[in-house]
BAVEX-945845 format. One record per residue (C-alpha): x, y, z; residue number from 1. Coordinates in pm, whole numbers, padded with zeros to 5 digits. Example, Ala and Ser with C-alpha at 12.3 -4.5 7.8 and 13.67 -1.06 7.14 Angstrom:
2
<r><u>01230</u><v>-00450</v><w>00780</w><k>1</k></r>
<r><u>01367</u><v>-00106</v><w>00714</w><k>2</k></r>
***
This chain:
274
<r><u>01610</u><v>00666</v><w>-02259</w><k>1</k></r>
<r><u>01485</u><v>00465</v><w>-02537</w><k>2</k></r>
<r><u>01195</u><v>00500</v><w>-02747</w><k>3</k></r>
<r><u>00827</u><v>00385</v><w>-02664</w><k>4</k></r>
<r><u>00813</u><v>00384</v><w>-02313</w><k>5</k></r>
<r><u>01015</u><v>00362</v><w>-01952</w><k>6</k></r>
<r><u>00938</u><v>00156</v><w>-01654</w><k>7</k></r>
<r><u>00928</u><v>00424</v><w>-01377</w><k>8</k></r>
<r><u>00832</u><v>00468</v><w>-00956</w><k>9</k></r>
<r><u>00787</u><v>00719</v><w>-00764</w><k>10</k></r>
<r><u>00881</u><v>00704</v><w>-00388</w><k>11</k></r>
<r><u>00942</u><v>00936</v><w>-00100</w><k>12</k></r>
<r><u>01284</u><v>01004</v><w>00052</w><k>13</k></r>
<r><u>01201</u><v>01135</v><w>00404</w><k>14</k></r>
<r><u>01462</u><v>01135</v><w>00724</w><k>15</k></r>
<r><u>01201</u><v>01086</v><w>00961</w><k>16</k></r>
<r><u>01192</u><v>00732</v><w>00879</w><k>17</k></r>
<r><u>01526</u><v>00655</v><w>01022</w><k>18</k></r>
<r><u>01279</u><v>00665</v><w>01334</w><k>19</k></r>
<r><u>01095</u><v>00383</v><w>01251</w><k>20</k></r>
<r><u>01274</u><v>00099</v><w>01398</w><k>21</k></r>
<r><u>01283</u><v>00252</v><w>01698</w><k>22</k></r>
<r><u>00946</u><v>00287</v><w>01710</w><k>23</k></r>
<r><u>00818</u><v>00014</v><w>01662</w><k>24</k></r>
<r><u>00610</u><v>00097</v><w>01362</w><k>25</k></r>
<r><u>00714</u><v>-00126</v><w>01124</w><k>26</k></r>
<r><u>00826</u><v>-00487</v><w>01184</w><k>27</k></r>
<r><u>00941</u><v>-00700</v><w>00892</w><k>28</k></r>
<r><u>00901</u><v>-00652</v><w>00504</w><k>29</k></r>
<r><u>00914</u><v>-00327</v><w>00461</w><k>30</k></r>
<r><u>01241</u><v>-00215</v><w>00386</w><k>31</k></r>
<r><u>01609</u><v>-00386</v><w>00304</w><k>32</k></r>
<r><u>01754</u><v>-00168</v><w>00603</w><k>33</k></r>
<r><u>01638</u><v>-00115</v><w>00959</w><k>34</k></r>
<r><u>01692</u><v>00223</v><w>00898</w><k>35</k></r>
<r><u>01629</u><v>00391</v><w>00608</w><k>36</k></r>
<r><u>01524</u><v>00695</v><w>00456</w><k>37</k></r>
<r><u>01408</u><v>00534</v><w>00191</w><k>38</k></r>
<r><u>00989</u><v>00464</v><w>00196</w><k>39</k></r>
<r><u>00970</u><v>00111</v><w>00053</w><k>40</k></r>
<r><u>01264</u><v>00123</v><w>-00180</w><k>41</k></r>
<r><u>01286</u><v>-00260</v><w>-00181</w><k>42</k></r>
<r><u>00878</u><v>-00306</v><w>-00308</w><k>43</k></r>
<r><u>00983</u><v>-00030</v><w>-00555</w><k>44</k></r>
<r><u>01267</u><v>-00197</v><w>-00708</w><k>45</k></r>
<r><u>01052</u><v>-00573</v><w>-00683</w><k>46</k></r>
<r><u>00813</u><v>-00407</v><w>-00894</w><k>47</k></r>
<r><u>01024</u><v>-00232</v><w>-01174</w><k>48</k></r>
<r><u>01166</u><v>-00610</v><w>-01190</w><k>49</k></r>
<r><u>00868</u><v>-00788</v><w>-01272</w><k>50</k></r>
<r><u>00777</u><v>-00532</v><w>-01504</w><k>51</k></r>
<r><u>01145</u><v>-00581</v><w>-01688</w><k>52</k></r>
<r><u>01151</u><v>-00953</v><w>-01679</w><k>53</k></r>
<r><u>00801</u><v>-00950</v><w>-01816</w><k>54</k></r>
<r><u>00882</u><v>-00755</v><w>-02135</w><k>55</k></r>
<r><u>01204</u><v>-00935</v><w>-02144</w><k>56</k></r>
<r><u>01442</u><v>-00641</v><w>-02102</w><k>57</k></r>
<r><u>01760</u><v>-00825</v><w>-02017</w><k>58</k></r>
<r><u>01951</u><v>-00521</v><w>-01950</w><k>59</k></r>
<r><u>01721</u><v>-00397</v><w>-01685</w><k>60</k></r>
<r><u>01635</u><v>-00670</v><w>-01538</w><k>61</k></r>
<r><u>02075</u><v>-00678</v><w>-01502</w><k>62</k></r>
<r><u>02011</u><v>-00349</v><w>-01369</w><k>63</k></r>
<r><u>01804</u><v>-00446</v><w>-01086</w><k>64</k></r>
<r><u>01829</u><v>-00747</v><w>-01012</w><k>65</k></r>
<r><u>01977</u><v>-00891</v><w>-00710</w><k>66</k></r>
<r><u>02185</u><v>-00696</v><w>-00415</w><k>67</k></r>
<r><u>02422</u><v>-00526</v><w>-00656</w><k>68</k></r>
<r><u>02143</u><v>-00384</v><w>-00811</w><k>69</k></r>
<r><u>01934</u><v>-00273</v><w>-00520</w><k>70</k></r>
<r><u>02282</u><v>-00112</v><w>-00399</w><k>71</k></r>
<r><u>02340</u><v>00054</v><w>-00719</w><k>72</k></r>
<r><u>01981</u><v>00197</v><w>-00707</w><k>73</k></r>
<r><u>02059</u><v>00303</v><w>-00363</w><k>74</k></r>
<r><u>02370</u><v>00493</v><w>-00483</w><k>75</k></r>
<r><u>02197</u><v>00659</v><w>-00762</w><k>76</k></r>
<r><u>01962</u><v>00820</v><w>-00520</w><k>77</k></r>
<r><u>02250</u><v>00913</v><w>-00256</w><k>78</k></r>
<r><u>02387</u><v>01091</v><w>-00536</w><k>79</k></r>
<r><u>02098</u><v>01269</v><w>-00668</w><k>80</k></r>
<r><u>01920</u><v>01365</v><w>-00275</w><k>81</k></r>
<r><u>02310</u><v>01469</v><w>-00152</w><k>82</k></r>
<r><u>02439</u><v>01434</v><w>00235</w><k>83</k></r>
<r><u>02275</u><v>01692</v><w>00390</w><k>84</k></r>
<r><u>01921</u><v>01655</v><w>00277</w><k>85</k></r>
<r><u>01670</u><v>01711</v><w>00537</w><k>86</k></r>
<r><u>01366</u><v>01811</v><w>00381</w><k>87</k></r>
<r><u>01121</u><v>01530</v><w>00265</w><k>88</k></r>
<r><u>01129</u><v>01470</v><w>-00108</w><k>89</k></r>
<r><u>00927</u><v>01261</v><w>-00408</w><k>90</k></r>
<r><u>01178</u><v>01084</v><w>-00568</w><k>91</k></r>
<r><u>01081</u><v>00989</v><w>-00983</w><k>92</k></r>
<r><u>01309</u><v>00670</v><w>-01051</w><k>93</k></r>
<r><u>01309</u><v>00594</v><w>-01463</w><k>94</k></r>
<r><u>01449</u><v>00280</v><w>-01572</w><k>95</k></r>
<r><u>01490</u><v>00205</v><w>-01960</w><k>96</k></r>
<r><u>01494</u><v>-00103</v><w>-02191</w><k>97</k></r>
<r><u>01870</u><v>-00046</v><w>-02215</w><k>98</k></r>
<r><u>01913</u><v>-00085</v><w>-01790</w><k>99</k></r>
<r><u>01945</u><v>00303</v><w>-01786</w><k>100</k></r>
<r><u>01809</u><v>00428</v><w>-01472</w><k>101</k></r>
<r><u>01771</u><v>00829</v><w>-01429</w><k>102</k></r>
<r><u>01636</u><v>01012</v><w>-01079</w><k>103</k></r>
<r><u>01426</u><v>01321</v><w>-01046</w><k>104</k></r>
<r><u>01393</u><v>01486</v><w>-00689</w><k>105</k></r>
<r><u>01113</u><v>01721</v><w>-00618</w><k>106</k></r>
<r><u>00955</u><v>01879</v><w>-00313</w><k>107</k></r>
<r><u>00665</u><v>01652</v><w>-00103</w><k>108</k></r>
<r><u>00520</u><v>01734</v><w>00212</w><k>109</k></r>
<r><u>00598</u><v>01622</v><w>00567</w><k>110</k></r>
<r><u>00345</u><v>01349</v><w>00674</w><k>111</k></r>
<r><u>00311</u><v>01169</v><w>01008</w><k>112</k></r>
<r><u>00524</u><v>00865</v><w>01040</w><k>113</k></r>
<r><u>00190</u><v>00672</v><w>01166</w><k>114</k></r>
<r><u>00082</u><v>00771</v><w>00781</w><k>115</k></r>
<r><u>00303</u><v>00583</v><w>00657</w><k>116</k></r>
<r><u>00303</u><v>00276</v><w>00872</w><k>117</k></r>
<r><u>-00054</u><v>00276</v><w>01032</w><k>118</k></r>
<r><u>-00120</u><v>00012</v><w>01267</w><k>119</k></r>
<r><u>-00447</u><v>-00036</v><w>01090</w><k>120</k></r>
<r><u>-00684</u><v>00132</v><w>00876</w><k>121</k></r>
<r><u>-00956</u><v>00348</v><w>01119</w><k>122</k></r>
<r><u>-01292</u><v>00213</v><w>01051</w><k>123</k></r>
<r><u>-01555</u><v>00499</v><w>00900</w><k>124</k></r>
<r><u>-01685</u><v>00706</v><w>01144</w><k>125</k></r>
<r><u>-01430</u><v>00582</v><w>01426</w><k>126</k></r>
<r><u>-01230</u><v>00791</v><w>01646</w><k>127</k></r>
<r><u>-00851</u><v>00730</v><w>01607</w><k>128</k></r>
<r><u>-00646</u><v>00607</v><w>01866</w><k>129</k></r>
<r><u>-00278</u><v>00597</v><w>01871</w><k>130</k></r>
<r><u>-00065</u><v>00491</v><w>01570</w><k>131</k></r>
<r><u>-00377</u><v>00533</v><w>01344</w><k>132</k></r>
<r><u>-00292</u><v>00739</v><w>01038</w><k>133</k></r>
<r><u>-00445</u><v>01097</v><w>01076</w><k>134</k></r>
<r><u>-00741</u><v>01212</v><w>00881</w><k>135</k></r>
<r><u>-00609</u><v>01570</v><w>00807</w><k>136</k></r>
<r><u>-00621</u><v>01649</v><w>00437</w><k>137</k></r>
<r><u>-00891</u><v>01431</v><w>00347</w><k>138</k></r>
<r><u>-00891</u><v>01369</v><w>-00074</w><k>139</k></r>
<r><u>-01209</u><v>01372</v><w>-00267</w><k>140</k></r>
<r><u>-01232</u><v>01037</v><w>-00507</w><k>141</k></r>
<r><u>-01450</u><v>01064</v><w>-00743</w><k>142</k></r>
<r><u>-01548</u><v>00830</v><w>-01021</w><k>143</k></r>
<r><u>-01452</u><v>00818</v><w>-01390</w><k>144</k></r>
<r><u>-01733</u><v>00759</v><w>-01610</w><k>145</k></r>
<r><u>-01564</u><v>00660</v><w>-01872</w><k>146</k></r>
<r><u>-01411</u><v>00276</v><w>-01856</w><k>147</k></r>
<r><u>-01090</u><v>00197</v><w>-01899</w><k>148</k></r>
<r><u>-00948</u><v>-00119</v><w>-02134</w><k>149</k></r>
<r><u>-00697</u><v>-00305</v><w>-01871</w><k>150</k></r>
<r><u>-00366</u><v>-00368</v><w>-02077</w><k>151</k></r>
<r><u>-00005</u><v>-00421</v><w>-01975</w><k>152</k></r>
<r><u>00004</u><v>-00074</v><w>-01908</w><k>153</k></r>
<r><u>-00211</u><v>-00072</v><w>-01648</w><k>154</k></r>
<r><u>-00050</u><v>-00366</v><w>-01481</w><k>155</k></r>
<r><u>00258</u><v>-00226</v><w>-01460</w><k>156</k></r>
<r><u>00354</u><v>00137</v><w>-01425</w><k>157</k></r>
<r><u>00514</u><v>00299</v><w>-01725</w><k>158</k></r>
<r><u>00552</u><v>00636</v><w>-01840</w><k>159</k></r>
<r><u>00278</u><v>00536</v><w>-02066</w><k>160</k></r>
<r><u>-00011</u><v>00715</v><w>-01876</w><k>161</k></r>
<r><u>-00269</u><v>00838</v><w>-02153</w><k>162</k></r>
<r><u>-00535</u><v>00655</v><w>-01978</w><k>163</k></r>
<r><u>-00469</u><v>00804</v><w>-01644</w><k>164</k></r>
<r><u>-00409</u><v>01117</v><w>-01750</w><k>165</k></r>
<r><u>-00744</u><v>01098</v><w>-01951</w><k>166</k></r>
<r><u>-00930</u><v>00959</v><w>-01608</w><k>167</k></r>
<r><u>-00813</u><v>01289</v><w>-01429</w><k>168</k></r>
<r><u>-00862</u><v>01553</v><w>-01768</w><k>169</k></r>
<r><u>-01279</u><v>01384</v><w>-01743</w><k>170</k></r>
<r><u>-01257</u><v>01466</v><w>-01336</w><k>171</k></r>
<r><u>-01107</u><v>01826</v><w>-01416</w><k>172</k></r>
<r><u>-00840</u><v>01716</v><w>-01161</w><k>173</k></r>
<r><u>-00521</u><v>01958</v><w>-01136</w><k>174</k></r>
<r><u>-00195</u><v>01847</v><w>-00979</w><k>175</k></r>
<r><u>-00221</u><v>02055</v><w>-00651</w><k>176</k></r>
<r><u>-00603</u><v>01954</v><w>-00594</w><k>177</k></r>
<r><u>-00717</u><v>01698</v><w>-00327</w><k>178</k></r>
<r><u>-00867</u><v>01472</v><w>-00492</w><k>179</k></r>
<r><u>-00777</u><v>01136</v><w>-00687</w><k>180</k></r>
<r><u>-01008</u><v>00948</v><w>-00962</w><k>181</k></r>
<r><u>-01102</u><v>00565</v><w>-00946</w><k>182</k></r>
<r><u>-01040</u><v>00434</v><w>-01302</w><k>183</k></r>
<r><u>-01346</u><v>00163</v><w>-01386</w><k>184</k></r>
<r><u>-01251</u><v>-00164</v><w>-01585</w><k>185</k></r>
<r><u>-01491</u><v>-00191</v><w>-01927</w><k>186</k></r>
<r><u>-01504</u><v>-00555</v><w>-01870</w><k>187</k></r>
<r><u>-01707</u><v>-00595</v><w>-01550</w><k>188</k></r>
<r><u>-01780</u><v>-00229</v><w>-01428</w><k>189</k></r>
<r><u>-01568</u><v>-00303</v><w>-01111</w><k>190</k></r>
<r><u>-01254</u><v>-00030</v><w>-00972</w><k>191</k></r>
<r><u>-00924</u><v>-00113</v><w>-01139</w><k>192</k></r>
<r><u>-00787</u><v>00150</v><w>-00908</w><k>193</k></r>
<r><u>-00697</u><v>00565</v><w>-00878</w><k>194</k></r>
<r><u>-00499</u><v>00716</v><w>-01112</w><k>195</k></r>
<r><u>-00236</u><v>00766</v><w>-00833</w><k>196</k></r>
<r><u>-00291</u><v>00584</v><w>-00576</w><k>197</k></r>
<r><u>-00441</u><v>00227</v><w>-00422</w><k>198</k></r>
<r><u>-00819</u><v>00294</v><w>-00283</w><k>199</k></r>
<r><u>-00966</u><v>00083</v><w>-00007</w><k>200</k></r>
<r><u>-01325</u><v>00007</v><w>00102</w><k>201</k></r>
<r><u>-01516</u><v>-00055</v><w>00361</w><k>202</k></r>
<r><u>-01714</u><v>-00393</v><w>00258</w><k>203</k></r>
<r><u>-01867</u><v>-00632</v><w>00518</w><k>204</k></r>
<r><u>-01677</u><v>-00525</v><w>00847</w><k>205</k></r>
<r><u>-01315</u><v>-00540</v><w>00652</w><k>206</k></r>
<r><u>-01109</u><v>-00328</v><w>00462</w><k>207</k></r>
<r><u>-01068</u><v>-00438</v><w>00091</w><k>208</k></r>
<r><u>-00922</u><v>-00302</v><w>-00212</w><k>209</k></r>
<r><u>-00909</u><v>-00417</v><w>-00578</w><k>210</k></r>
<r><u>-00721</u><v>-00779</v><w>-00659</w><k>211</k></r>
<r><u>-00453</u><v>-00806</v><w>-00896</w><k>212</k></r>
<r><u>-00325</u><v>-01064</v><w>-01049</w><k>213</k></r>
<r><u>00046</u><v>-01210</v><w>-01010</w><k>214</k></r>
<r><u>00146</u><v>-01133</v><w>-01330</w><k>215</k></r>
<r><u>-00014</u><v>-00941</v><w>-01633</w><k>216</k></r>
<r><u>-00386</u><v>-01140</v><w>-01712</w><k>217</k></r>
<r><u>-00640</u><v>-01065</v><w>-01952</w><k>218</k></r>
<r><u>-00880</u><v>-01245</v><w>-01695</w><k>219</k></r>
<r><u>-00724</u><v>-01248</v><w>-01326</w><k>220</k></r>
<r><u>-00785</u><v>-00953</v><w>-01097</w><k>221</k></r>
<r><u>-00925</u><v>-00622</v><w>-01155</w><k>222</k></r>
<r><u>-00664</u><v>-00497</v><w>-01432</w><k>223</k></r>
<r><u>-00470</u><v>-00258</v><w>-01158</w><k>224</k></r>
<r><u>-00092</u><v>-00225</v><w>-01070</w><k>225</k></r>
<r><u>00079</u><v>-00398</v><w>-00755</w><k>226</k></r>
<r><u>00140</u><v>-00048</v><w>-00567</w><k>227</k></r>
<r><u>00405</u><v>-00052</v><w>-00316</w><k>228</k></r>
<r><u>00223</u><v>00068</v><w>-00030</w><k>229</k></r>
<r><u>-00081</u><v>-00212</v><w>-00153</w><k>230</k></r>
<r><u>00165</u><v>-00504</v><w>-00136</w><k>231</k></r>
<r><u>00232</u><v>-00373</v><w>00273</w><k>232</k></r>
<r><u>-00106</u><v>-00318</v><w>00380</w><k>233</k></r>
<r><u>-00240</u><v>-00665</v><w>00236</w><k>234</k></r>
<r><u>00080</u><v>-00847</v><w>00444</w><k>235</k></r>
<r><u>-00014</u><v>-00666</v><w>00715</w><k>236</k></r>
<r><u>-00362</u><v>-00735</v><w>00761</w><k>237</k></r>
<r><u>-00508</u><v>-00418</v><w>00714</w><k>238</k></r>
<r><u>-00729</u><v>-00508</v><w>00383</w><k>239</k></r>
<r><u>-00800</u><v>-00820</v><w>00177</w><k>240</k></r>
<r><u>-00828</u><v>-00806</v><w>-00180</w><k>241</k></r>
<r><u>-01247</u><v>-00793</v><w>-00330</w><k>242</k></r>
<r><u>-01348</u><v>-00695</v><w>-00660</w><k>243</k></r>
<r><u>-01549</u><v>-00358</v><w>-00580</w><k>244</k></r>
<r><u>-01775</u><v>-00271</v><w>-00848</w><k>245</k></r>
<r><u>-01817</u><v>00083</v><w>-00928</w><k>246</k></r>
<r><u>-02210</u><v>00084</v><w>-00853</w><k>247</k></r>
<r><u>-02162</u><v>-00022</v><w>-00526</w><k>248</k></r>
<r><u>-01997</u><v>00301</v><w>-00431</w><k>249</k></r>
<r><u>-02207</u><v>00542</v><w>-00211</w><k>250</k></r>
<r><u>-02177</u><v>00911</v><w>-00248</w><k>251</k></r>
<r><u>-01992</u><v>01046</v><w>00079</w><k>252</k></r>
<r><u>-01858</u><v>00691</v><w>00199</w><k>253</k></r>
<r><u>-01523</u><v>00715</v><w>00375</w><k>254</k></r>
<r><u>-01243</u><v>00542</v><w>00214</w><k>255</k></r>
<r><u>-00819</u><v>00554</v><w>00245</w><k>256</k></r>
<r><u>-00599</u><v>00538</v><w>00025</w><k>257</k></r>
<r><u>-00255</u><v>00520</v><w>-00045</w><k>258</k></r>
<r><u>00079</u><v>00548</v><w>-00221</w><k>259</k></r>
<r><u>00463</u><v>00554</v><w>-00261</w><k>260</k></r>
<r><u>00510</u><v>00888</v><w>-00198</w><k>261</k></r>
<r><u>00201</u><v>01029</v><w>00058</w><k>262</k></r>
<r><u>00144</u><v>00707</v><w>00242</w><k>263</k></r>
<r><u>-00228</u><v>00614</v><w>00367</w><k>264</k></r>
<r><u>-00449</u><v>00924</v><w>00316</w><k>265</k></r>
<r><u>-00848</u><v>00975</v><w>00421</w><k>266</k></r>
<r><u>-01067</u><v>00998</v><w>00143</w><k>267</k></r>
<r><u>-01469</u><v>01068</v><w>00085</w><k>268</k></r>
<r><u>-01640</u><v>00921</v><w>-00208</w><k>269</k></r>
<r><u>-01815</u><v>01224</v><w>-00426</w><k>270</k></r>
<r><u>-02013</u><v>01043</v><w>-00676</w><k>271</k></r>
<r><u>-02161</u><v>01444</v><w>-00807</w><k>272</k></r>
<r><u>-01845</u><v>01547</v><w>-00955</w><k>273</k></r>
<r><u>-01746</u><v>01791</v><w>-00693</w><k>274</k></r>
***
């Protein structure tokens, strides 16, 4: 890999999702196949894109781009997972300036499929009804009180993480705890996003999570990335983008949120550090 940084993603491999089709869970725009074991690999590979063409990395962008590059992708993480795969995996996918692309396979645990494609977002306090994502494992967010400077960085994901690493050293956050911190843009005091994962709130009778902007602004949006799992939920219906400033939060308010890898998880708000 070169020097400085990589562009990287993180995504779950799972065989479950084969199901999905079948199911009726999923409809269009989430995936390149109709089946798949493959969580979103098509949002993951749109992403690493804009994040090569923006810092001009022909090579990559090569790499990617197009179907011979979403195939190629594909192949390098047939090869990596192997045939006879059943158990569900986090898959690391590292992509350098030069159009290298290396992937990583470690354990993840087995999730509902309505988890990963809920039919909507429960409201707090609501009983779920079928196809709602379950609430089991509930994560703790808590609040960083330091603010964070929004950059390219934060815009697009790179292994250049000091800042999120930083957000979850000031929450004393391990890697096997339950919980997730909201970085806080210095600018305006509003939620950029979690370190992680894409929060949502409940504001005004709707769902909303932090805007971001199209492409990398020093003014547009909150400062966030464009997570995978974001990009379905707002083309689905399920939330609208709001800037949610970090004083608004409310200490035990019920949120969700969500990723590439663990899909749409319940959260509580703990704005006492705990």
């Amino acid at each position: 890999m070169s020097d400085g940084f990589s562009l990287f993603t993180s995504l779950r491999y799972d065989t479950q999702l084969r199901e999905v089709p079948s199911k009726g869970l999923n409809g269009p725009g989430w995936n390149f196949e109709n089946e798949s074991s493959l969580y979103m690999l098509d949002f993951h590979r749109d992403r690493m894109l804009r994040a090569a063409t923006h810092w001009e990395w022909k090579s990559a962008v090569d790499a990617l781009n197009g179907d011979d590059g979403l195939q190629n992708l594909i192949q390098l993480v047939q090869d990596v997972v192997g045939p006879s795969e059943t158990s569900p995996l986090r898959l690391r996918i590292v992509v350098s300036r030069e159009g290298e692309i290396k992937v990583q396979k470690f354990n993840t645990p087995e999730l509902p499929l309505e988890n990963m494609f809920p039919k909507r977002l429960p409201l707090p306090g609501s009983s779920l009804v079928q196809g709602d994502p379950t609430r089991g494992s509930q994560f703790t967010l808590l609040v960083d009180r330091a603010q964070t400077t929004r950059s390219e960085y934060t815009h697009y994901k790179t292994t250049k993480r000091a800042m999120y690493d930083s957000a979850r050293e000031r929450t004393n956050i391990s890697p096997t705890d339950l919980k997730e911190a909201l970085v806080i843009n210095q600018d305006d005091g509003s939620v950029m996003e979690g370190t992680i994962t894409t929060p949502y709130f409940w504001r005004k009778g709707q769902w909303v999570t932090p805007p971001v902007a199209t492409k990398f602004s020093w003014d547009s949006g909150s400062g966030g990335q464009d997570g995978t799992s974001r990009r379905w939920a707002l083309a689905r219906g399920l939330a609208v983008e709001q800037v949610v400033r970090a004083d608004s939060l409310v200490d035990g308010e019920e949120c969700w949120i969500s990723n590439g890898v663990r899909g749409f998880i319940s959260a509580k708000i703990s704005l006492n550090g705990q």
